[in-house]
C-alpha positions in Angstrom: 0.0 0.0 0.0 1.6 3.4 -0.9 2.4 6.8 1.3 1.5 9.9 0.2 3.4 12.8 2.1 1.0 15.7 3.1 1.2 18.5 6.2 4.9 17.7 7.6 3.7 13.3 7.6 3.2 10.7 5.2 -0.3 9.1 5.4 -0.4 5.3 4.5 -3.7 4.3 2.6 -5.6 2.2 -0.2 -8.4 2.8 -2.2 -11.6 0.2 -3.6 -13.1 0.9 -6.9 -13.2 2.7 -9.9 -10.4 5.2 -10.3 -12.8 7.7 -12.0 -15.7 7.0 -10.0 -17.3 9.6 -6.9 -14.5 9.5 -3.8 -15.9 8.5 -0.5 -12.9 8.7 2.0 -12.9 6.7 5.4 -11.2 8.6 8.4 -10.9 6.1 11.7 -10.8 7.0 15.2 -8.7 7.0 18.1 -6.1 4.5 18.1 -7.8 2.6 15.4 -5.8 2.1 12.3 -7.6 2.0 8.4 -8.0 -1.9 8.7 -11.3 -0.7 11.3 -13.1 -0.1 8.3 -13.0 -4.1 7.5 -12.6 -4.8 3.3 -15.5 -6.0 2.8 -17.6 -3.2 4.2 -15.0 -0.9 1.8 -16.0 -3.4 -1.6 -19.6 -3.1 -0.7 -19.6 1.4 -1.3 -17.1 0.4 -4.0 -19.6 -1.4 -5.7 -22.5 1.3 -5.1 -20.0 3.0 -7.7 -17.5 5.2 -5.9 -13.7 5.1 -5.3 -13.2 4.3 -1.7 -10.2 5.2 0.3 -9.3 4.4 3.7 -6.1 5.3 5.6 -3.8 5.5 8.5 -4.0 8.7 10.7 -0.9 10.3 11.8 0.8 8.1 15.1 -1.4 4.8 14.0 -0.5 1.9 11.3 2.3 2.5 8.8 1.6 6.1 9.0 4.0 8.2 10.5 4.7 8.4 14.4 5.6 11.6 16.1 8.2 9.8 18.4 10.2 12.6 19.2 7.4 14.5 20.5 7.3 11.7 23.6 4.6 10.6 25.7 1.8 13.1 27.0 0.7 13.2 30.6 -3.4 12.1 30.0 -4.1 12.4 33.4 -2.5 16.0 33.6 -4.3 16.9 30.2 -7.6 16.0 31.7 -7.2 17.5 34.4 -6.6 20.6 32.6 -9.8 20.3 30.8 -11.8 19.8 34.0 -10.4 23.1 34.7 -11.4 25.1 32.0 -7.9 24.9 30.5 -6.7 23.8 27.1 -3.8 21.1 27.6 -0.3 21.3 25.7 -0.8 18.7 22.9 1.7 18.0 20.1 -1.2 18.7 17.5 -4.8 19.1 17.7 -7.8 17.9 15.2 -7.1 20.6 13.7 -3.6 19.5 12.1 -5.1 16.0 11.5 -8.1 18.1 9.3 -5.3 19.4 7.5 -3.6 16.4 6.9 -6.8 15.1 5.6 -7.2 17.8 3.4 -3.4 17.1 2.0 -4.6 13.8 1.4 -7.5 14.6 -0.7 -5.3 17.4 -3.2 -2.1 14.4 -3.0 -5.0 12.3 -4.1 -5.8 14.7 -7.3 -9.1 14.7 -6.0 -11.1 18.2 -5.9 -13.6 16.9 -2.7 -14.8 13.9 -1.4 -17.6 12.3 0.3 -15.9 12.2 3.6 -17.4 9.5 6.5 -15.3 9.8 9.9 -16.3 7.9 13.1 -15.1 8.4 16.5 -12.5 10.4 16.8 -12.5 10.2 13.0 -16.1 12.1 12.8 -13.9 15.0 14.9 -11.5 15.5 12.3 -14.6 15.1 9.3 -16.0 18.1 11.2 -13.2 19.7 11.7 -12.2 19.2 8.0 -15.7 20.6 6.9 -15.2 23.5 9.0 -11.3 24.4 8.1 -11.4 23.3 4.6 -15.2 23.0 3.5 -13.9 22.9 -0.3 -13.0 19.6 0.0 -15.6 17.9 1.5 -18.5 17.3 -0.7 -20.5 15.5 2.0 -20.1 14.9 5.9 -20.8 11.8 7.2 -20.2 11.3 11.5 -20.4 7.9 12.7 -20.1 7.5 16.7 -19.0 11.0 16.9 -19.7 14.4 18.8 -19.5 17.9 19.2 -16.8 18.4 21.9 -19.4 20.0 23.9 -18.5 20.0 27.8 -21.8 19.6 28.6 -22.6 16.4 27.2 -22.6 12.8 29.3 -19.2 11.5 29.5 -18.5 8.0 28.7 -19.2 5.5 31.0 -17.1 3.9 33.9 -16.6 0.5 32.1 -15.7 2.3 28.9 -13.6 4.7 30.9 -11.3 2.4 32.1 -10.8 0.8 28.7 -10.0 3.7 27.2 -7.2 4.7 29.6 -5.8 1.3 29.8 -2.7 1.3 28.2 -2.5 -1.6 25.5 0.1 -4.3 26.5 3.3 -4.4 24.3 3.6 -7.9 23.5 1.4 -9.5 21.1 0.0 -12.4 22.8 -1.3 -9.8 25.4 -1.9 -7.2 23.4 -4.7 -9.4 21.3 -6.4 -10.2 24.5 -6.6 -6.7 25.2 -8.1 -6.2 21.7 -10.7 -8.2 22.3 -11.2 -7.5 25.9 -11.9 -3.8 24.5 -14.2 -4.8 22.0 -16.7 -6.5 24.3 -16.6 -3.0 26.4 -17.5 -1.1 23.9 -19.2 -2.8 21.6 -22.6 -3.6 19.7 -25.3 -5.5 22.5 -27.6 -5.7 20.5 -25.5 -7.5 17.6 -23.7 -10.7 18.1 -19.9 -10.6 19.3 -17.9 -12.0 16.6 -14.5 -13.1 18.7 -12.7 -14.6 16.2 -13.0 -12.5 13.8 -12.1 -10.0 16.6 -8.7 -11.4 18.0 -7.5 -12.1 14.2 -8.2 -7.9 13.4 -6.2 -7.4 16.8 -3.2 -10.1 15.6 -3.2 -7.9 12.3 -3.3 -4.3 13.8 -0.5 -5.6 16.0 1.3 -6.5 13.1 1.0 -3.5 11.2 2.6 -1.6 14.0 1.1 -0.1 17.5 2.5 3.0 19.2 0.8 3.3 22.8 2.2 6.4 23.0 0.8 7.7 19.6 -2.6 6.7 20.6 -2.4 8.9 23.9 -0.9 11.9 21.6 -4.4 11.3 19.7 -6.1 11.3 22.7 -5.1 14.7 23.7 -5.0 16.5 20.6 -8.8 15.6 21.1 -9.2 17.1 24.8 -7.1 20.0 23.4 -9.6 21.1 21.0 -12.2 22.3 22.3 -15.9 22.6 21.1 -17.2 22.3 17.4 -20.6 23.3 17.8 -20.4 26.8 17.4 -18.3 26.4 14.1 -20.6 23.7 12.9 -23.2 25.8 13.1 -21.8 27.8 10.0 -21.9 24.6 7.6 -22.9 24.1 4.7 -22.0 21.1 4.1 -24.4 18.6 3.7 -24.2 16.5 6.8 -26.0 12.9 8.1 -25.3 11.9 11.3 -25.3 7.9 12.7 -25.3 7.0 15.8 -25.9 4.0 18.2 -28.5 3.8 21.1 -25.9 1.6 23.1 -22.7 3.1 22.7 -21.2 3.6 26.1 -18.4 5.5 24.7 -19.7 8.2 23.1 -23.3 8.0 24.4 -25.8 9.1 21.6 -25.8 12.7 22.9 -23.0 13.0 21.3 -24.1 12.6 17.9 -28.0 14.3 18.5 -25.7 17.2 19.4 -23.7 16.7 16.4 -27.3 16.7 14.6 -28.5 19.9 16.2 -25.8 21.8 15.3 -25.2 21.1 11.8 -28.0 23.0 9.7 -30.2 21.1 8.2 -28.5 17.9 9.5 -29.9 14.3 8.9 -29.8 12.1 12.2 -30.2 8.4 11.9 -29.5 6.2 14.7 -29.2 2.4 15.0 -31.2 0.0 17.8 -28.0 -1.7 20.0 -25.1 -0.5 18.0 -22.3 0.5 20.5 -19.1 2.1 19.5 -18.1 -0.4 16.6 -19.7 -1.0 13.2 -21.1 -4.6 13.6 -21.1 -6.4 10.3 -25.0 -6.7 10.7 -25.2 -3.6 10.3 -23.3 -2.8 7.3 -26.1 -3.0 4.9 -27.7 -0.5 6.7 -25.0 1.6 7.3 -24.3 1.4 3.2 -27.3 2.1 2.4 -27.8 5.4 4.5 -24.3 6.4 3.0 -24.7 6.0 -0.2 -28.4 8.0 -0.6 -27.1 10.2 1.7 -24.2 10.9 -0.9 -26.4 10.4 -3.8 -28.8 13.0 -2.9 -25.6 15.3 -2.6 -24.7 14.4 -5.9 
C-alpha cells in the first residue's frame, strides 16, 4: 500500500473501486488504524459506484509516528480540561483536518464524500469546518460535538480507554478483544474470532501506545465544534448507536442539532463499533445520503 506525504507526515492508505468514480474517503478513530473499516464493508460502497479510500491517521499503522514528540501526561491533560484549560498537545484535530485535506489534493481529488467515526467524525467536522472545499459531503459515525456539557463515557468504557495496551502480542490481542466487548454492539452478536484475528493484524502492522495517547489529547485540546458547525454548509448525516457507552448518543444528537439542516439516523443496540450486521444498513444510508448530494 503506498504513502503519500502531506502537512509535515506521510499518510499510509488504499483505495476500492473505480479510479474515475465519486471519492468516498474513510477517516478512523482513536487509536484505530484504516483496517477498522473491515474490506469487505469498503467493496460493498465500491460497488454502489465510488472510489473508496481508507487510511492511516498520523501516530497509528504505517503512517508516521511523532516519536520525538514523547509521551503526553493524560491524566494532567484531563485534568486541565476539567479546569477550564486547554492542555499542551503536540497537534490538535485541527492538524489532523489538515492532513486530511493534503490527502484529498495528494490524491488529485477536488472533494470527497468524507465519512469519519469516533474520533475520525472529529476531524470530518473539523475538515468541513477548516477546509469546507473539500468535502462534498459529511458523514459522523459514533462521533460528537466536543461540547462539555454532554454525558461523559461510562465507567466500564472509561477504564478501557485509559488502559494502556500491552506491548507484546499475545497480550496485546487479549486486550483487543477484551476492548471490543466493552464497547461494543449488545444488540448485535460478538464476533471473537474475527475480533482477536483484526487485533493479531493491527498488531502487526505496528502499534504506538504512545501515539494513541498523543491522539487522545490533541482531542481534549480542542475544544468545542458546535459553534463552528453551526456555519456549515455542508451537507451532513449523522449515525449514531442507542448503546454506545463510549460516546453516548448525545454526542451525535448534538452533532445533529448543530449542523444545519443535518440528517440524524440512529441504529437499535449498536455501541461504539460498526457490527457487520449492520453494514447494509449503514451502506445504504451512506450511499443515498451521498447520492442526494450528488
Amino acid at each position: 500500500m503506498p504513502l503519500i506525504a502531506t502537512n509535515g507526515v506521510e499518510l499510509e492508505y488504499e483505495s476500492f473501486g473505480p479510479a474515475q468514480a465519486p471519492a468516498i474517503l474513510l477517516i478512523m478513530g482513536l487509536g484505530a488504524q484504516m483496517i477498522l473499516w473491515d474490506e469487505e464493508f469498503c467493496e460493498a460502497l465500491a460497488r454502489r459506484g465510488y472510489r473508496v479510500f481508507r487510511f492511516d491517521n498520523r501516530d497509528v499503522g504505517l503512517s508516521t509516528k511523532l516519536e520525538g514528540a514523547g509521551m503526553p501526561n493524560v491524566v494532567t491533560a484531563l485534568a486541565d480540561v476539567a479546569q477550564g484549560r486547554a492542555p499542551s498537545a503536540a497537534y490538535t484535530l485541527h492538524d489532523m483536518a489538515d492532513d486530511t485535506a493534503g490527502l484529498i489534493g495528494a490524491l488529485g481529488i477536488d472533494a470527497a464524500h468524507v465519512v469519519g467515526a469516533s474520533m475520525g467524525g472529529m476531524i470530518a467536522q473539523t475538515l468541513a469546518i477548516r477546509h469546507p472545499k473539500r468535502v462534498r459531503t459529511l458523514t459522523s459515525i459514533m462521533s460528537t460535538t466536543g461540547n462539555p456539557s454532554l454525558p461523559p463515557a461510562s465507567p466500564a468504557a472509561m477504564r478501557v480507554l485509559m488502559t494502556p495496551a500491552p506491548t507484546q502480542r499475545a497480550a496485546y490481542i487479549d486486550h483487543h478483544v477484551e476492548v471490543a466487548k466493552v464497547i461494543g454492539s449488545p444488540g448485535f452478536p460478538f464476533d471473537e474470532a474475527a475480533v482477536r484475528a483484526r487485533g493479531a493484524r493491527t498488531f502487526d502492522r505496528g502499534v504506538s501506545p504512545a501515539g494513541v495517547a498523543r491522539q487522545l489529547v490533541a482531542i481534549l485540546a480542542s475544544g468545542n465544534r458546535k459553534p463552528a458547525l453551526a456555519s456549515l454548509h455542508t451537507p451532513t448525516l449523522v449515525i449514531h448507536g442507542t448503546a454506545d457507552p463510549l460516546v453516548p448518543i448525545a454526542g451525535g444528537r448534538d452533532t445533529a442539532e448543530a449542523v444545519p439542516g443535518a440528517e440524524f439516523l440512529e441504529i437499535e443496540g449498536m455501541g461504539h463499533d460498526l457490527p457487520r450486521e449492520a453494514w447494509p444498513r449503514l451502506v445504504d444510508a451512506i450511499t443515498k445520503h451521498t447520492a442526494r448530494a450528488a
